[in-house]
C-alpha distance (Angstrom), angle and dihedral (degrees) to the residues before:
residue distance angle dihedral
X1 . . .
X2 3.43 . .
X3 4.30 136.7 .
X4 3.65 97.9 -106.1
X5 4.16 125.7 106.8
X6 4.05 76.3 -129.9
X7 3.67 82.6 84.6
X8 3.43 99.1 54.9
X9 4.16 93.9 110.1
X10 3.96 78.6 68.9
X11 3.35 132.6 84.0
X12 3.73 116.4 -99.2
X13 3.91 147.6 90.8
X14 3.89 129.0 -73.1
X15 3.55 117.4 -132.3
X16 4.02 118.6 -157.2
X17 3.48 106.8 164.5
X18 4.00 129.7 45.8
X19 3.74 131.9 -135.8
X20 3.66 99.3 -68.6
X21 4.05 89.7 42.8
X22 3.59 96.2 -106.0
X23 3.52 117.8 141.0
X24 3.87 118.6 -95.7
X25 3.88 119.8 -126.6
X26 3.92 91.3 -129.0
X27 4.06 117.9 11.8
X28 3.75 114.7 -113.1
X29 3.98 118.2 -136.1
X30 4.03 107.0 -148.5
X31 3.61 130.6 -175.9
X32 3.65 111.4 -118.4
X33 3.69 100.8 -149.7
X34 4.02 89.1 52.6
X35 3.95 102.1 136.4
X36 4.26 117.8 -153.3
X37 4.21 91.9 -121.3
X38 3.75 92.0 -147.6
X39 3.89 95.5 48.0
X40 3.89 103.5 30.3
X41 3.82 86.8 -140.2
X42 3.85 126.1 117.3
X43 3.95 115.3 -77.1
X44 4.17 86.2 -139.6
X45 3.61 135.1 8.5
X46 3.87 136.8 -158.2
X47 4.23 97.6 -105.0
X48 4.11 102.2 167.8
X49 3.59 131.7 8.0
X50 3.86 124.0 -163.7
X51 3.86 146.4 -173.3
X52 3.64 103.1 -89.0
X53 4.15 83.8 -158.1
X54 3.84 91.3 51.6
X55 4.41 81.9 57.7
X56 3.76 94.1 31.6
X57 3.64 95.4 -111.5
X58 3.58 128.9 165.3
X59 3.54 107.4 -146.4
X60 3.58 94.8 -163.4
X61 3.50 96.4 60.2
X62 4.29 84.0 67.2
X63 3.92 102.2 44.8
X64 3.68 112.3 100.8
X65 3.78 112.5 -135.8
């Protein structure tokens, strides 16, 4: 998989926001089941989720069809 919007026909997550929650200049799309090979753990994990009406989010506008 790789971190461009190129691979959206794939199946995977799209990042818009970085660490700190600030927006990113281009949104990533990362595969969720992507394993670190030297640690065996998960690459990224799920840390916070939210009310997308609390923040006025449209949730379809971040589902990849």
């Amino acid at each position: 998989m790789t971190d461009s919007l190129d691979a959206a026909s794939e199946a995977g997550d799209r990042l818009d926001w970085d660490e700190e929650f600030l927006p990113l200049s281009e949104p990533k799309v990362i595969d969720p089941a992507a394993v670190n090979p030297t640690t065996g753990q998960p690459k990224h994990q799920i840390i916070k989720t939210t009310d997308p009406h609390k923040y006025g989010i449209r949730v379809s506008d971040y589902l990849l069809s």
